[in-house]
CHARMM internal coordinates of N, CA and C (Angstrom, degrees):
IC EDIT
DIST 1 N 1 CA 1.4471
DIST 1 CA 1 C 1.5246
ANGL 1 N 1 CA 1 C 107.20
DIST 1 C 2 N 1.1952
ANGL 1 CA 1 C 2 N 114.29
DIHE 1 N 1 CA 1 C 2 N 137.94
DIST 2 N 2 CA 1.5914
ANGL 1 C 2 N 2 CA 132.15
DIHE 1 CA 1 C 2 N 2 CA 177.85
DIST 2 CA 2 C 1.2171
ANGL 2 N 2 CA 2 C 108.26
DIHE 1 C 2 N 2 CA 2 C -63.59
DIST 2 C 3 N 1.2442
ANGL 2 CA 2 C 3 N 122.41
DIHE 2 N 2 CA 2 C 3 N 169.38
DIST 3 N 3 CA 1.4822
ANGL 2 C 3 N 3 CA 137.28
DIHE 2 CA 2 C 3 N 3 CA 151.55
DIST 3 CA 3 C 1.5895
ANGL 3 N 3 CA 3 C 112.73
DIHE 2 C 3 N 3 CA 3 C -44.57
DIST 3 C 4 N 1.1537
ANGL 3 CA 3 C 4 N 85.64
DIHE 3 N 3 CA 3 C 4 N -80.79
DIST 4 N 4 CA 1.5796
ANGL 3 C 4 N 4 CA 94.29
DIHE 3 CA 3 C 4 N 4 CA -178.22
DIST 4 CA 4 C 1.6160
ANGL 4 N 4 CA 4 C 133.49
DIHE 3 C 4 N 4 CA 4 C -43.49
DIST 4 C 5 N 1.9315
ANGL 4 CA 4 C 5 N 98.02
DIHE 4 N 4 CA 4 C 5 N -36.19
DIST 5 N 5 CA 1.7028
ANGL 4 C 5 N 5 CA 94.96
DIHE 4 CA 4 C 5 N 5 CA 174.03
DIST 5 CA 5 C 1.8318
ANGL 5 N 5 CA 5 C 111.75
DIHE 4 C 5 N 5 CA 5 C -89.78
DIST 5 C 6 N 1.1307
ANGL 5 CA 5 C 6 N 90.69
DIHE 5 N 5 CA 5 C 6 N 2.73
DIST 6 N 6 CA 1.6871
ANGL 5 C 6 N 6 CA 107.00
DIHE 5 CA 5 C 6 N 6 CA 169.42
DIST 6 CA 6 C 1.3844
ANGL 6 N 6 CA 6 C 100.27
DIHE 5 C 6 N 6 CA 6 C -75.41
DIST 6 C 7 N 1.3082
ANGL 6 CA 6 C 7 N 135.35
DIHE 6 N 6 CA 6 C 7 N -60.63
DIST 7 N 7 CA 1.0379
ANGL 6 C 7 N 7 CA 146.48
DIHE 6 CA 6 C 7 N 7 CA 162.65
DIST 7 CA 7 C 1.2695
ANGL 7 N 7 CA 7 C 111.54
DIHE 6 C 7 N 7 CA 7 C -31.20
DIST 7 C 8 N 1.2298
ANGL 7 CA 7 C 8 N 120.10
DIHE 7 N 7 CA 7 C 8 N -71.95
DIST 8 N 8 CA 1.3705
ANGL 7 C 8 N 8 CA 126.00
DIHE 7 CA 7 C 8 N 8 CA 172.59
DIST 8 CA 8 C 1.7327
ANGL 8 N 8 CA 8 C 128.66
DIHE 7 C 8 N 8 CA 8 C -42.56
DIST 8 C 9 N 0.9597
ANGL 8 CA 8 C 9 N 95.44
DIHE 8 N 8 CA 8 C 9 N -46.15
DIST 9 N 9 CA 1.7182
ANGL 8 C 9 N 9 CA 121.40
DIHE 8 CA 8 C 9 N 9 CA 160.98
DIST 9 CA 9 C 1.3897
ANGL 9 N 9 CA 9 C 115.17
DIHE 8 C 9 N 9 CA 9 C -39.72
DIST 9 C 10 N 1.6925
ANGL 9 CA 9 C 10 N 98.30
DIHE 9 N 9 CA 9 C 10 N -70.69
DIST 10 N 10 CA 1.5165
ANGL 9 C 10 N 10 CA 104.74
DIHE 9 CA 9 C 10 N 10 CA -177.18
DIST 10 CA 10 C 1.6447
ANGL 10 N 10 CA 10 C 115.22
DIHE 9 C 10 N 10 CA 10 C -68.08
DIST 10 C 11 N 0.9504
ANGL 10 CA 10 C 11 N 107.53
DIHE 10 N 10 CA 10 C 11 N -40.79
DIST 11 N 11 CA 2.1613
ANGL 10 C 11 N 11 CA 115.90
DIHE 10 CA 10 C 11 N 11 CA 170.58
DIST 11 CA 11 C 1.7643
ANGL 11 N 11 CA 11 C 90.34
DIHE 10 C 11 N 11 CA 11 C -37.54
DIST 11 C 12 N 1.6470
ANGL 11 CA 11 C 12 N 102.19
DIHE 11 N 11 CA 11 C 12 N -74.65
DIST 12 N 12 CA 1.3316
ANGL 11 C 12 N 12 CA 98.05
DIHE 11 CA 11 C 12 N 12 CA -150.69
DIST 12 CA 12 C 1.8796
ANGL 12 N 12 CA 12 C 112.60
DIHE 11 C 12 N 12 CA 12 C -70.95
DIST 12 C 13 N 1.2344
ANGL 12 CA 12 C 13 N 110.71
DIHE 12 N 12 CA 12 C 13 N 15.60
DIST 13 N 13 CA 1.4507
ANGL 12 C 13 N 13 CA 127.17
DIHE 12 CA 12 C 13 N 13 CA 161.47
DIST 13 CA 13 C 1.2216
ANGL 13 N 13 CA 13 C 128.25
DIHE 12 C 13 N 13 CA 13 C -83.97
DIST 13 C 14 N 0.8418
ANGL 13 CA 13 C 14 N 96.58
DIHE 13 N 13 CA 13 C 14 N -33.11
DIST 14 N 14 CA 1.7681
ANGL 13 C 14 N 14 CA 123.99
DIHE 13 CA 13 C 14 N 14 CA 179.80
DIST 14 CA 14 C 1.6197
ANGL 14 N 14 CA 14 C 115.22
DIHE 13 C 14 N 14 CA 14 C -82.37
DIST 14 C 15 N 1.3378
ANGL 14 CA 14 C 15 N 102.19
DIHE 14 N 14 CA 14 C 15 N -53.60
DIST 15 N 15 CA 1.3082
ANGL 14 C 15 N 15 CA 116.93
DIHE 14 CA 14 C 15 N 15 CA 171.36
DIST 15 CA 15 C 1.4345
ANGL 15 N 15 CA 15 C 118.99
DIHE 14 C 15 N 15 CA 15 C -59.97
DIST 15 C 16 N 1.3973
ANGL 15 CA 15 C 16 N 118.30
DIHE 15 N 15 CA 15 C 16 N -31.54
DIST 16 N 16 CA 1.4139
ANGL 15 C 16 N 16 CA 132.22
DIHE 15 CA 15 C 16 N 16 CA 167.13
DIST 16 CA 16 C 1.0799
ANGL 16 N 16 CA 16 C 118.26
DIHE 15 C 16 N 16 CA 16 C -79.17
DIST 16 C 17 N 1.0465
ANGL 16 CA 16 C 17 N 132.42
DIHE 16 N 16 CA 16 C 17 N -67.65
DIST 17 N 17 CA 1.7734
ANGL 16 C 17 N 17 CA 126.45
DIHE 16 CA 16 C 17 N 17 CA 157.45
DIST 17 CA 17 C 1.8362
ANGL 17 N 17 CA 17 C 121.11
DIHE 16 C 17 N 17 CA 17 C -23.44
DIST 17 C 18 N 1.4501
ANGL 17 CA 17 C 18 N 103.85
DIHE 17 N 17 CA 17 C 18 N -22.52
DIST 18 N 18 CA 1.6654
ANGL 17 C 18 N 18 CA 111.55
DIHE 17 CA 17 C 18 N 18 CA -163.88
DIST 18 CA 18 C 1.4725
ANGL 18 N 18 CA 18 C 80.97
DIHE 17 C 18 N 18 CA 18 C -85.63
DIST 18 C 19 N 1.5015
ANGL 18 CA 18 C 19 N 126.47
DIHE 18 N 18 CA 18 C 19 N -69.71
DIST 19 N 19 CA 1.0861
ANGL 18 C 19 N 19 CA 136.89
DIHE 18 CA 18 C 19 N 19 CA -164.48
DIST 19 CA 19 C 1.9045
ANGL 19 N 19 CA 19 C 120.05
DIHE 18 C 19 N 19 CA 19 C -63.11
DIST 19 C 20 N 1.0320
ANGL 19 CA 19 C 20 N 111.59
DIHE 19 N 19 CA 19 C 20 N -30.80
DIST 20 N 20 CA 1.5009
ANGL 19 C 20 N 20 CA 121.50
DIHE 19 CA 19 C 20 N 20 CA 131.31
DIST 20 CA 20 C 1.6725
ANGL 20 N 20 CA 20 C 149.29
DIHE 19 C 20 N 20 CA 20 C -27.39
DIST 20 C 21 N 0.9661
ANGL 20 CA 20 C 21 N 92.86
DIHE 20 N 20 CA 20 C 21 N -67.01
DIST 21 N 21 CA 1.8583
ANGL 20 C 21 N 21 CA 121.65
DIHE 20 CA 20 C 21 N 21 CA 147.12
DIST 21 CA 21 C 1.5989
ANGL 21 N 21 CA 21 C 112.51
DIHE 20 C 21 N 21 CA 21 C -53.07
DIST 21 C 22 N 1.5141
ANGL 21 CA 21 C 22 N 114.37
DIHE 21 N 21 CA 21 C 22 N -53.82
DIST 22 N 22 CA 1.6681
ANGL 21 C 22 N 22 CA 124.57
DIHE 21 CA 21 C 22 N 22 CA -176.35
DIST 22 CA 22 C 2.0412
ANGL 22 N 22 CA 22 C 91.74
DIHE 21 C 22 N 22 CA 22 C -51.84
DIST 22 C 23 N 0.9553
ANGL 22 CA 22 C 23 N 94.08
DIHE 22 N 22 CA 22 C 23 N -67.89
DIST 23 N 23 CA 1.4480
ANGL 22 C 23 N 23 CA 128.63
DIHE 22 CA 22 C 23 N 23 CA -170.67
DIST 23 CA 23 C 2.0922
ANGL 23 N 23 CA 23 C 99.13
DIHE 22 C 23 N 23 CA 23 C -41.07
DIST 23 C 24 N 1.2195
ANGL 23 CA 23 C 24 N 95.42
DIHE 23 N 23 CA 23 C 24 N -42.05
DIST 24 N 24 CA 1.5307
ANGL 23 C 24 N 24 CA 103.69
DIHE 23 CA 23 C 24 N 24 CA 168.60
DIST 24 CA 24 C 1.7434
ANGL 24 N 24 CA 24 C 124.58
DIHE 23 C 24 N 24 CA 24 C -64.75
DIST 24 C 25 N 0.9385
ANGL 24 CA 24 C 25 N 77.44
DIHE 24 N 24 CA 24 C 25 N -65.57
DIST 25 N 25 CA 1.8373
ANGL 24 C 25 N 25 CA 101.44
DIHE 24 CA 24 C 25 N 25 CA 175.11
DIST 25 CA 25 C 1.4930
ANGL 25 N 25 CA 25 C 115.37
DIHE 24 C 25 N 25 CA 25 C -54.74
DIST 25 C 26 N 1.3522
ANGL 25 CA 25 C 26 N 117.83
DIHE 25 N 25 CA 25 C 26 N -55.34
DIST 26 N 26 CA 1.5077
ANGL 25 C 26 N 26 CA 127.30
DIHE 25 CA 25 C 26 N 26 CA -172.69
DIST 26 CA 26 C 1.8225
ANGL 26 N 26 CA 26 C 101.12
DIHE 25 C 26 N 26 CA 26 C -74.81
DIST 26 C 27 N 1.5256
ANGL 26 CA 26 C 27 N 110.04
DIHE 26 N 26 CA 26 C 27 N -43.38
DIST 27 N 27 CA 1.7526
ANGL 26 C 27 N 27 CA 107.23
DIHE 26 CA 26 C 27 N 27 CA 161.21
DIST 27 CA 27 C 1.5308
ANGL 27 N 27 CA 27 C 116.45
DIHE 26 C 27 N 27 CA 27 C -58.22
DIST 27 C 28 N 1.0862
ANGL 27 CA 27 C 28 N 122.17
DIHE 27 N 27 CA 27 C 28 N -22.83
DIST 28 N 28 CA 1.7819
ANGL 27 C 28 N 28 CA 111.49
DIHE 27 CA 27 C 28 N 28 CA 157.33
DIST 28 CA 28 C 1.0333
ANGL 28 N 28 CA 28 C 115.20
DIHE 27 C 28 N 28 CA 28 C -92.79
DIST 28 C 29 N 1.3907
ANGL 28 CA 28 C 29 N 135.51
DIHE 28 N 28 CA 28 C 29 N -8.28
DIST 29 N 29 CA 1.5315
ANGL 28 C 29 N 29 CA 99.48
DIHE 28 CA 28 C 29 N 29 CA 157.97
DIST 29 CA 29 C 1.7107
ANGL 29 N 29 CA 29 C 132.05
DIHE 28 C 29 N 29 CA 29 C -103.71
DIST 29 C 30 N 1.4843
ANGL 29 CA 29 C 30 N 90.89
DIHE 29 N 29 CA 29 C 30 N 14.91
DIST 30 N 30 CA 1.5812
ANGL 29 C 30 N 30 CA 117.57
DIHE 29 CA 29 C 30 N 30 CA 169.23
DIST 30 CA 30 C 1.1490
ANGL 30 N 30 CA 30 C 109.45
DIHE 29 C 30 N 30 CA 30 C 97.70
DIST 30 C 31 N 1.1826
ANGL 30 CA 30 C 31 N 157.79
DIHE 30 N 30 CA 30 C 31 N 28.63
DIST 31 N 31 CA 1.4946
ANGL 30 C 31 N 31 CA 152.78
DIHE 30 CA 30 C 31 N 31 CA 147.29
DIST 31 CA 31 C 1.5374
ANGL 31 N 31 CA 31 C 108.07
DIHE 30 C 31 N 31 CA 31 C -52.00
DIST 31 C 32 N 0.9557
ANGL 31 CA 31 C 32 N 119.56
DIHE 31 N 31 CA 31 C 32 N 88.50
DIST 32 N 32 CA 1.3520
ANGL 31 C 32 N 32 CA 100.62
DIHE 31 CA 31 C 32 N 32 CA 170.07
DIST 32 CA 32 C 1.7629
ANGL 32 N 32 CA 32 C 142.55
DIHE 31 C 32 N 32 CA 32 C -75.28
DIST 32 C 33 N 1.4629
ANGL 32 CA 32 C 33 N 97.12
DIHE 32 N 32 CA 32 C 33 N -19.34
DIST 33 N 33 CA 1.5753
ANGL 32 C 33 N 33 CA 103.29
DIHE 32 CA 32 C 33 N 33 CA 161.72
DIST 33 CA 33 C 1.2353
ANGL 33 N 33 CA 33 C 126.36
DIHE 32 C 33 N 33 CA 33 C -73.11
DIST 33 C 34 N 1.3576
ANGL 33 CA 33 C 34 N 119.76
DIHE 33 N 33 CA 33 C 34 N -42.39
DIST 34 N 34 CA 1.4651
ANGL 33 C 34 N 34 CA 126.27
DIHE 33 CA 33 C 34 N 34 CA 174.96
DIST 34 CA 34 C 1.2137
ANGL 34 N 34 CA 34 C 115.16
DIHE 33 C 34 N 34 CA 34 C -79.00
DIST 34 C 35 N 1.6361
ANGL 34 CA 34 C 35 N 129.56
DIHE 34 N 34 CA 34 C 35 N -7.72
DIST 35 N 35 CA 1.8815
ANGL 34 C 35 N 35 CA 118.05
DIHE 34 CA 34 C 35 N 35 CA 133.70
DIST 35 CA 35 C 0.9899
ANGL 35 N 35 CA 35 C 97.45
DIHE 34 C 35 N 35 CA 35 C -61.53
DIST 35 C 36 N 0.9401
ANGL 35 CA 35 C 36 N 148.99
DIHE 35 N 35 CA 35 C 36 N -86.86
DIST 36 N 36 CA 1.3899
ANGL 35 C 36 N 36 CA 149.50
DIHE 35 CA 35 C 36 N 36 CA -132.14
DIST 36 CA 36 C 1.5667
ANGL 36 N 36 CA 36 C 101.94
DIHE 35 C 36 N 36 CA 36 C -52.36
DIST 36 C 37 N 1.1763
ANGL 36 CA 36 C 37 N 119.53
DIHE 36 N 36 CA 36 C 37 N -55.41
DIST 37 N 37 CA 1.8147
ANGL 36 C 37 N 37 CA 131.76
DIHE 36 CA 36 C 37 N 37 CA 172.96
DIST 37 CA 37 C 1.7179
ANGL 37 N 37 CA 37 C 92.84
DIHE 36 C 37 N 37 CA 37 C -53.94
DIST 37 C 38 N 0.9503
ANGL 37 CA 37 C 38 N 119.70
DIHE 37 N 37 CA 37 C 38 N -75.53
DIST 38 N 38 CA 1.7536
ANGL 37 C 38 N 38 CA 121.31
DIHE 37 CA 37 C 38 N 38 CA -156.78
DIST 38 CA 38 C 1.8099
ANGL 38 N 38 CA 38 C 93.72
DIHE 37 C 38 N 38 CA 38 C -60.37
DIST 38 C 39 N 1.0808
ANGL 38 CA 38 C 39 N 120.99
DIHE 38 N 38 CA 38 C 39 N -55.49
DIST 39 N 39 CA 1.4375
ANGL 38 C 39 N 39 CA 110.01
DIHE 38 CA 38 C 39 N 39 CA 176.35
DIST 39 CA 39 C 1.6876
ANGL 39 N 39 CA 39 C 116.92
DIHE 38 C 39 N 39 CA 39 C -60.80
DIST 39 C 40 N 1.1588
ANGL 39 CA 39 C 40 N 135.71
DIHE 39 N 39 CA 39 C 40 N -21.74
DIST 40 N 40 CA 1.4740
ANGL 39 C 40 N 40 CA 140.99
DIHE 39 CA 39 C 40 N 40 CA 157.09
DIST 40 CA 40 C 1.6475
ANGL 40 N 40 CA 40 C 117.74
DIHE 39 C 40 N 40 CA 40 C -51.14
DIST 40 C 41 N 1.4406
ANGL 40 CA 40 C 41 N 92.86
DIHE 40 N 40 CA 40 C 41 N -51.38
DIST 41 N 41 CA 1.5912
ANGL 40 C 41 N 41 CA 96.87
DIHE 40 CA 40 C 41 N 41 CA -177.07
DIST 41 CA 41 C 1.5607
ANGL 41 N 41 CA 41 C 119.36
DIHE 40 C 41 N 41 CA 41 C -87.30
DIST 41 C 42 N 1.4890
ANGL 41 CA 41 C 42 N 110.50
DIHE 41 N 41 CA 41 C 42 N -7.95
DIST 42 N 42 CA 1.4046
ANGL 41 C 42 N 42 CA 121.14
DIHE 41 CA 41 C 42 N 42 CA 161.37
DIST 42 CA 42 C 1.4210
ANGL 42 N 42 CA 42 C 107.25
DIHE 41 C 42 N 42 CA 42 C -72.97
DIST 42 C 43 N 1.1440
ANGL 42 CA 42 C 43 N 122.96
DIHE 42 N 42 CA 42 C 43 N -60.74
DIST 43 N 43 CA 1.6052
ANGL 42 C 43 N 43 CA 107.97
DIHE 42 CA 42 C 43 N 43 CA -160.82
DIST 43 CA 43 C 2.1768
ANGL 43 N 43 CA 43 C 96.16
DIHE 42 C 43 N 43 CA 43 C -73.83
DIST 43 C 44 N 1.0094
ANGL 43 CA 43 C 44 N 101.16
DIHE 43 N 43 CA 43 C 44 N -42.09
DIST 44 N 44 CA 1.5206
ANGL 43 C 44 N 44 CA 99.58
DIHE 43 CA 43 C 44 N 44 CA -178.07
DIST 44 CA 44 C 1.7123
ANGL 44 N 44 CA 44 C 95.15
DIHE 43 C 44 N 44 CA 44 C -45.81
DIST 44 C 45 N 0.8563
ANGL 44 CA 44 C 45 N 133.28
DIHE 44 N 44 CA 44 C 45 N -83.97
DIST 45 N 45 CA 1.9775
ANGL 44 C 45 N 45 CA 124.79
DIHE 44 CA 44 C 45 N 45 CA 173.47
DIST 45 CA 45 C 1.2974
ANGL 45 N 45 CA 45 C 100.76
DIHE 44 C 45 N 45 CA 45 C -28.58
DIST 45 C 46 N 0.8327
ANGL 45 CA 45 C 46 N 123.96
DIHE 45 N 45 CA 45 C 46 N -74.34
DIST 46 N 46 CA 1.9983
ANGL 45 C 46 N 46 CA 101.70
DIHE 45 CA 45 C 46 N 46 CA 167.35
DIST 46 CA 46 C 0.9984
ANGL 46 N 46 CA 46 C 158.73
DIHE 45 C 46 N 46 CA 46 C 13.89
DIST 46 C 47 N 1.8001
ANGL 46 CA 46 C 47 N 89.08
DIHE 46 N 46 CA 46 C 47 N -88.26
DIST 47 N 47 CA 1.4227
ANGL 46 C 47 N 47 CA 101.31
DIHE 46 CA 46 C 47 N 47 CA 177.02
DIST 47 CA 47 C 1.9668
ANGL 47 N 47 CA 47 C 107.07
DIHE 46 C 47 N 47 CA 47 C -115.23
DIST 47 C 48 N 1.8190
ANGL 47 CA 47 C 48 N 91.90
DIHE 47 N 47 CA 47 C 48 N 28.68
DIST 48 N 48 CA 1.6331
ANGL 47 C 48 N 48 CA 89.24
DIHE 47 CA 47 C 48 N 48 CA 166.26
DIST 48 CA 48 C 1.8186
ANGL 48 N 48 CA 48 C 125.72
DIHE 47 C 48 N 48 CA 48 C -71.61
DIST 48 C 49 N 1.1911
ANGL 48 CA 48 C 49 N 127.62
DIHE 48 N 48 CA 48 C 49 N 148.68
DIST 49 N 49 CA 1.2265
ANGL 48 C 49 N 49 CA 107.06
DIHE 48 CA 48 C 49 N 49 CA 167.66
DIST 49 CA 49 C 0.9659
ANGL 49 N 49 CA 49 C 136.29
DIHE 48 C 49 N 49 CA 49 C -104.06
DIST 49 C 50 N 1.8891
ANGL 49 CA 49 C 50 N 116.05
DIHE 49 N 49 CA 49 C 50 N 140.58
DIST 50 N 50 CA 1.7265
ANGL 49 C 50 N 50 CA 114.42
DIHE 49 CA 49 C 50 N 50 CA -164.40
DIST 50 CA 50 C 1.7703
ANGL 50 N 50 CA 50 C 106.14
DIHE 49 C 50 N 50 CA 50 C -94.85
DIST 50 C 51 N 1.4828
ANGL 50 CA 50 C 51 N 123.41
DIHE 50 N 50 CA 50 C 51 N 103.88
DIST 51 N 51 CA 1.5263
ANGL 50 C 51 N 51 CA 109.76
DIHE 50 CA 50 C 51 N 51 CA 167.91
DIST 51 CA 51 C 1.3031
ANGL 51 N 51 CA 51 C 110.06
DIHE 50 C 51 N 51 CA 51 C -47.65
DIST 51 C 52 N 1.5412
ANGL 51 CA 51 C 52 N 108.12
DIHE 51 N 51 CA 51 C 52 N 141.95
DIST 52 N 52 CA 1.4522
ANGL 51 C 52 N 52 CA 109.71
DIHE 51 CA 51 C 52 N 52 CA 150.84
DIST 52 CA 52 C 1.3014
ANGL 52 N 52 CA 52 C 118.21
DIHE 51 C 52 N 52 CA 52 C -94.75
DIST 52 C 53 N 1.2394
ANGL 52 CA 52 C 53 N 137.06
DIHE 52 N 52 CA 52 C 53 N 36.61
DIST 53 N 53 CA 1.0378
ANGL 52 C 53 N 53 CA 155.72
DIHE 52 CA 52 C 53 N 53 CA -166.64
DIST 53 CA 53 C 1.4557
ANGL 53 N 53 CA 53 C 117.94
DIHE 52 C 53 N 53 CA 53 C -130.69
DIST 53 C 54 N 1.2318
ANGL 53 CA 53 C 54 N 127.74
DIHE 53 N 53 CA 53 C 54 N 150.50
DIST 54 N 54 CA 1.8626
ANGL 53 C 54 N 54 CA 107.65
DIHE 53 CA 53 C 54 N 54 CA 164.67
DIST 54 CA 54 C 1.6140
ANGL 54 N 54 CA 54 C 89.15
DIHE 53 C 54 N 54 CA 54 C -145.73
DIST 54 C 55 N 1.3379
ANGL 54 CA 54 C 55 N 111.88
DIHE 54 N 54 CA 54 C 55 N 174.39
DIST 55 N 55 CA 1.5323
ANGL 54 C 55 N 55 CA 148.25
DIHE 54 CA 54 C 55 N 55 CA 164.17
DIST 55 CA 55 C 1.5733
ANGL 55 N 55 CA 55 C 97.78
DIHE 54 C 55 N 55 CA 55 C 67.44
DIST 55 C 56 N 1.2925
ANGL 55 CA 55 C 56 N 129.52
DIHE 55 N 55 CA 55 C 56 N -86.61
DIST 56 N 56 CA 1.6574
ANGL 55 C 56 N 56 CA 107.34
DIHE 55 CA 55 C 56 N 56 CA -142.99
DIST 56 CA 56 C 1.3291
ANGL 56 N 56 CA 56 C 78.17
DIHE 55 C 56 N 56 CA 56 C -99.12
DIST 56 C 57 N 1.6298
ANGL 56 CA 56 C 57 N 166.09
DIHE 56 N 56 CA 56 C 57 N -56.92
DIST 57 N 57 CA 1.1251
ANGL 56 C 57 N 57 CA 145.05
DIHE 56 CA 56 C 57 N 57 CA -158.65
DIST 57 CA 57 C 1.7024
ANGL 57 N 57 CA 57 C 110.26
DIHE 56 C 57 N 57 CA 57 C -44.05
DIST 57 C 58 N 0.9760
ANGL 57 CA 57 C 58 N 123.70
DIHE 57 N 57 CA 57 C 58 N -51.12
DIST 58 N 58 CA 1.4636
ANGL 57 C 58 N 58 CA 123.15
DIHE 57 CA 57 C 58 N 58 CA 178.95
DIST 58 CA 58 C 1.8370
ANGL 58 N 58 CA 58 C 102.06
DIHE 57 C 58 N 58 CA 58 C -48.30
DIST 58 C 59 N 1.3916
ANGL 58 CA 58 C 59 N 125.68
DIHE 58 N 58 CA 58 C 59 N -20.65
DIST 59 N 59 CA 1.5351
ANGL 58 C 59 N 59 CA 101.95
DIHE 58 CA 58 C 59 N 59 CA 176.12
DIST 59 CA 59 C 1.1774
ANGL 59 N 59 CA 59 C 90.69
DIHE 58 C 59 N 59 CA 59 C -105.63
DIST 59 C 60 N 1.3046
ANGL 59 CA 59 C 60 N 125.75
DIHE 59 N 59 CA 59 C 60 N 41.62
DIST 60 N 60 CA 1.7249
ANGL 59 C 60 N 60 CA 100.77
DIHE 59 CA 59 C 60 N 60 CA 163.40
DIST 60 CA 60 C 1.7639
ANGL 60 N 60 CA 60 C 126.25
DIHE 59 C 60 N 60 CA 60 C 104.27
DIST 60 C 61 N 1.9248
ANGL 60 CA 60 C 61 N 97.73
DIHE 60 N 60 CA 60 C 61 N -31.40
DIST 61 N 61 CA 1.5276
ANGL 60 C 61 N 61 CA 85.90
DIHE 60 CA 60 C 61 N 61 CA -163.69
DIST 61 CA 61 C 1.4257
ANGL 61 N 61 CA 61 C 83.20
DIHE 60 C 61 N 61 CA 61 C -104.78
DIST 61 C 62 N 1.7708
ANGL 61 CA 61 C 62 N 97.81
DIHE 61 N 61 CA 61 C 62 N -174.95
DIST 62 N 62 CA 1.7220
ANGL 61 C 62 N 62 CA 89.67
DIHE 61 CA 61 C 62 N 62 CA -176.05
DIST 62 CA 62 C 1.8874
ANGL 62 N 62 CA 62 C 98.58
DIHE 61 C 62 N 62 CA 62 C -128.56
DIST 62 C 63 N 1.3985
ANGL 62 CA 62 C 63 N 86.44
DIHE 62 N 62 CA 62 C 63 N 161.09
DIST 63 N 63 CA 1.7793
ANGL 62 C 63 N 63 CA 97.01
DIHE 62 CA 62 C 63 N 63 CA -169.62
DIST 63 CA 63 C 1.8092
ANGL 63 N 63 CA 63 C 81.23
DIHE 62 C 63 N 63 CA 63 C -72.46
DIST 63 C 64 N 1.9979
ANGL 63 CA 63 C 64 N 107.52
DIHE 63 N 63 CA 63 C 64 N -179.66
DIST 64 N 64 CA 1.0726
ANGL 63 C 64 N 64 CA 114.66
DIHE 63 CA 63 C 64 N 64 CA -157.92
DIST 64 CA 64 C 1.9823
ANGL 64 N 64 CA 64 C 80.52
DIHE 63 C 64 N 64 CA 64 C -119.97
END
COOR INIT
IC SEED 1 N 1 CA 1 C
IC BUILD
């Protein structure tokens, strides 16, 4: 893995954990849709996937 999708990795870890937490807080004070939203978009950052790869692998073919 690169720098950069390391990078990428850790953002979207961070970003999930934030939205996680949202998802905590707003479920104690009883909203129940907007847990439901903040906990959606937490695990979706999650279990998104980071290539370690960039440019022509994403269409499919592979570098040599």
């Amino acid at each position: 893995m690169d720098t950069s999708s390391a990078d990428a990795a850790r953002l979207l870890r961070a970003l999930a954990v934030r939205a996680l937490t949202l998802a905590l807080l707003v479920g104690i004070t009883g909203d129940a849709v907007l847990t439901l939203l903040f906990a959606l978009i937490g695990l979706g950052l999650l279990l998104v996937p980071v290539d370690s790869t960039a440019g022509a692998d994403r269409a499919g073919t592979r570098r040599p």
